[in-house]
Backbone as CSV, one residue per row, in Angstrom:
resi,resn,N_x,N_y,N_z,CA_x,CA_y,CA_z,C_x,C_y,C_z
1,UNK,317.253,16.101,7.424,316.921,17.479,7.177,316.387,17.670,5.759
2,UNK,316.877,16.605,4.681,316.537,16.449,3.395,314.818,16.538,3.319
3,UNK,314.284,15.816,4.219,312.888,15.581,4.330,311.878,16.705,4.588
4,UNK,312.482,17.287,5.715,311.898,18.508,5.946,312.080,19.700,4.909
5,UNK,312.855,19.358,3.994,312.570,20.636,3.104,311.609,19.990,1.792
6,UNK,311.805,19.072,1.598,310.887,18.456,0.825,309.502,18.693,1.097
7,UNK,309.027,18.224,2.820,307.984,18.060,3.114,307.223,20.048,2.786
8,UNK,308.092,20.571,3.275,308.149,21.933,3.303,307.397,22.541,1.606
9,UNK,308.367,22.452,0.491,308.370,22.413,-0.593,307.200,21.789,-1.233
10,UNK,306.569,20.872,-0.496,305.195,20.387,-1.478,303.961,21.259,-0.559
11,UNK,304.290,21.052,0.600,303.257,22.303,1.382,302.956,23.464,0.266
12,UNK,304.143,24.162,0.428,303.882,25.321,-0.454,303.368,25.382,-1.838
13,UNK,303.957,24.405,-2.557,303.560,23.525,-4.086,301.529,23.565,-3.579
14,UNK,301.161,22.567,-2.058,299.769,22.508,-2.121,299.030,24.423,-2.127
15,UNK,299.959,24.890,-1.289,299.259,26.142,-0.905,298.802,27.040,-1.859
16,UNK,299.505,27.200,-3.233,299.375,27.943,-4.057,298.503,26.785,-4.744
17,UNK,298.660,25.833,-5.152,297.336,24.853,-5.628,296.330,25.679,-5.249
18,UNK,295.859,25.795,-3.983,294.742,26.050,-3.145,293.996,26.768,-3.623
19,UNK,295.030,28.135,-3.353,295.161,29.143,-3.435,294.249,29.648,-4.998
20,UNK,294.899,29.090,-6.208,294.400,29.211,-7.467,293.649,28.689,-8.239
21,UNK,292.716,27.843,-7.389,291.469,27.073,-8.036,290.648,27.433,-6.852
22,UNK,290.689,28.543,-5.667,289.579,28.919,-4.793,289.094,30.592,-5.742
23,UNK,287.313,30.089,-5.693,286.886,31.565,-6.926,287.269,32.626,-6.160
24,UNK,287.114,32.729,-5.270,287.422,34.227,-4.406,288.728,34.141,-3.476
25,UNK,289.163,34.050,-4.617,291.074,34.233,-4.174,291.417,35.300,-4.344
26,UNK,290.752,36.655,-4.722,291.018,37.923,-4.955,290.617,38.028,-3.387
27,UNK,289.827,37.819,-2.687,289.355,38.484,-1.316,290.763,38.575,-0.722
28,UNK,291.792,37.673,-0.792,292.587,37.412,0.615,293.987,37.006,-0.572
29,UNK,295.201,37.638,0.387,296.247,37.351,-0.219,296.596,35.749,-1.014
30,UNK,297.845,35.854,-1.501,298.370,34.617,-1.806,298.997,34.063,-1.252
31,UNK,299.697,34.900,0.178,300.874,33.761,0.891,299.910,33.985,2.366
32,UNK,298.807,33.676,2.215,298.011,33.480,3.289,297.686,32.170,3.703
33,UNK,297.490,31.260,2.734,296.983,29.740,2.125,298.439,29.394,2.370
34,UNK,299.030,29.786,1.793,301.044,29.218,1.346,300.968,29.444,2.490
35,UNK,301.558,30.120,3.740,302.239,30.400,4.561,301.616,29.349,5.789
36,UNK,300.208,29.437,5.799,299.686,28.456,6.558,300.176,27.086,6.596
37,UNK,299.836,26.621,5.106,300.221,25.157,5.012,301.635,24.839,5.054
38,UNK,302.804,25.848,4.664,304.541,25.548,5.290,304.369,25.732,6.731
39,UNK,303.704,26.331,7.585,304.012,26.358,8.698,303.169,24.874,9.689
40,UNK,301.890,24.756,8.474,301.597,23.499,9.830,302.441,22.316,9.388
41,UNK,302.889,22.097,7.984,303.347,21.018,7.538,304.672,21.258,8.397
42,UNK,305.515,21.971,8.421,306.883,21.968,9.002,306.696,21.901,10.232
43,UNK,305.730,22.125,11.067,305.398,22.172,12.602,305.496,20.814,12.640
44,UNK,304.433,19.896,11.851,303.917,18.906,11.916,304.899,17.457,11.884
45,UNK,306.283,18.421,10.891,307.209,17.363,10.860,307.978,17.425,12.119
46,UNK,308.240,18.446,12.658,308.791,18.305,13.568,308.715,17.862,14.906
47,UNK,307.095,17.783,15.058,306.509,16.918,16.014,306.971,15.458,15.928
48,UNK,306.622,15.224,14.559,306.504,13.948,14.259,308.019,13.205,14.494
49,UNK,309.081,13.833,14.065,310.455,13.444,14.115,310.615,13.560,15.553
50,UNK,310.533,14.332,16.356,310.863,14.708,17.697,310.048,13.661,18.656
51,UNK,309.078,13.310,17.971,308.185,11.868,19.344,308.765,10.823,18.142
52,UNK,309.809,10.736,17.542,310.271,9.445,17.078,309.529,8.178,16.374
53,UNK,308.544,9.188,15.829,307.637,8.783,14.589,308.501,8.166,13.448
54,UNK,309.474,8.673,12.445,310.240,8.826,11.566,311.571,8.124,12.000
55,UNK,311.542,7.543,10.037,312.736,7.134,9.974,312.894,4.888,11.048
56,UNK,311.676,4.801,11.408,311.390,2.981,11.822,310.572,2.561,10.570
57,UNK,311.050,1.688,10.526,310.379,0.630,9.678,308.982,0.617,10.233
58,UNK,307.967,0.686,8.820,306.527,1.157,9.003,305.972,1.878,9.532
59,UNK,306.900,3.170,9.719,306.471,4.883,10.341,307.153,5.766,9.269
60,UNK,307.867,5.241,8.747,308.673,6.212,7.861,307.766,7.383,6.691
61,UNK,306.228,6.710,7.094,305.531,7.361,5.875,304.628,8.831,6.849
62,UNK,304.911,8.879,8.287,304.270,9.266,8.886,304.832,11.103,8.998
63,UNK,306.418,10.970,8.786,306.449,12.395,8.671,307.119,12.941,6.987
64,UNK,306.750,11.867,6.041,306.539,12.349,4.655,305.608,12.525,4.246
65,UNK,304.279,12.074,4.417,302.832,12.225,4.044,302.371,12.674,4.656
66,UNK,301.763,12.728,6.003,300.942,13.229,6.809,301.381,14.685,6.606
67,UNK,302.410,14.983,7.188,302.220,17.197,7.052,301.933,17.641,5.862
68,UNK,302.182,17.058,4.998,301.756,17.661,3.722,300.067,17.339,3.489
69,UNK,299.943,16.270,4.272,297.967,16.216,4.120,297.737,17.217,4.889
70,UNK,298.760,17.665,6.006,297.906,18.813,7.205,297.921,19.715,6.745
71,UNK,298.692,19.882,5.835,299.190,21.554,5.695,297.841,21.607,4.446
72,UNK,298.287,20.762,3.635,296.644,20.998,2.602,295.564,21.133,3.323
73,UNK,295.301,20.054,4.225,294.034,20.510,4.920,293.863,21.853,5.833
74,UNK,294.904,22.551,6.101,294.415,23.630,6.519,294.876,24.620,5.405
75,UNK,295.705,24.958,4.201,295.134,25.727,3.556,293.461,25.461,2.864
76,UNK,293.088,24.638,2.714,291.886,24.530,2.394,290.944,25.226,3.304
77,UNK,291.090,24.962,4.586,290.363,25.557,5.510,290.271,26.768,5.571
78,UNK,291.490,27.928,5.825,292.010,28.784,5.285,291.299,29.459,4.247
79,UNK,291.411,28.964,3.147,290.635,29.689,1.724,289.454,29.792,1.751
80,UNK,288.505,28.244,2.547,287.172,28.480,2.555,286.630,29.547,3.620
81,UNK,287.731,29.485,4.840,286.811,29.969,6.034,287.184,31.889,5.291
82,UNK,288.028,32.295,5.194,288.883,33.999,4.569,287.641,34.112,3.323
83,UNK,287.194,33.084,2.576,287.101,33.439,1.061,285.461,34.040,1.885
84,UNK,284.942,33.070,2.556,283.552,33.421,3.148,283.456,34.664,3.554
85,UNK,283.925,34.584,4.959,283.918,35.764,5.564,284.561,37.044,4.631
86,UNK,285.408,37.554,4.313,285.791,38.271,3.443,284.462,39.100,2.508
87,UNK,284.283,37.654,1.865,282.937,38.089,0.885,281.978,38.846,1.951
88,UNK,281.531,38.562,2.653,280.351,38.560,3.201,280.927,40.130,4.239
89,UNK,281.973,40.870,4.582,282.377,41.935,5.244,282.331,42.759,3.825
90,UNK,282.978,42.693,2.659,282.826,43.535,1.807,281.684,43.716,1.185
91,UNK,280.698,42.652,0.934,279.306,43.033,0.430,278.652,44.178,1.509
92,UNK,278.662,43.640,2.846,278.152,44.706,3.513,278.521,46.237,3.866
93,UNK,280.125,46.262,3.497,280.624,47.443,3.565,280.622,48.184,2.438
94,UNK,280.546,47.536,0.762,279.534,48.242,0.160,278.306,48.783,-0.225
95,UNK,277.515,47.676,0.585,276.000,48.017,1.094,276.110,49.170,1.397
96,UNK,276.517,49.380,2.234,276.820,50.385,3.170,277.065,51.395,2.690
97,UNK,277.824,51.183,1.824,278.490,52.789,1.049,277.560,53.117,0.020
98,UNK,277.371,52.540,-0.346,275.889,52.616,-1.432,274.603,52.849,-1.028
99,UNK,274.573,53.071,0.359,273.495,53.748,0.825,273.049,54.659,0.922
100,UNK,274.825,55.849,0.869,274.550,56.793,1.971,274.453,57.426,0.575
């Protein structure tokens, strides 16, 4: 159980990483990125422990490293796909307002 809070704990450690070196991190909250990456990383461990990945000799790295690469890789995803779209709904909805 030690693991899973660990694994948990660097998720979140990546999420706010993410989070604060993406330029348009004002578009979209802060526990948007965070919340993503604790939830796939902790999903991810628990897959992984539950099909008996974890804890054999030469798997043991499979549910300490890997969720924490997933969970980064989808806050990343996360920030880029929100930071885009975001931008691109508010430019036009001030277009917009600046029209009338």
């Amino acid at each position: 159980m030690l693991s899973l809070v660990i694994v948990v704990l660097a998720t979140v450690a990546s999420g706010f990483i993410v989070w604060a070196t993406d330029k348009r991190h004002a578009k979209y909250g802060i526990a948007l990125p965070v919340g993503a990456s604790a939830a796939v990383g902790a999903l991810s461990w628990i897959v992984f422990i539950s099909a008996g990945l974890g804890y054999q000799p030469g798997l043991t790295w499979i549910p300490w490293i890997l969720p924490i690469v997933l969970g980064t890789a989808v806050a990343v995803a996360v920030a880029v796909f929100l930071g885009r779209s975001r931008t691109k709904v508010d430019t036009a909805a001030l277009t917009k307002a600046l029209r009338l």
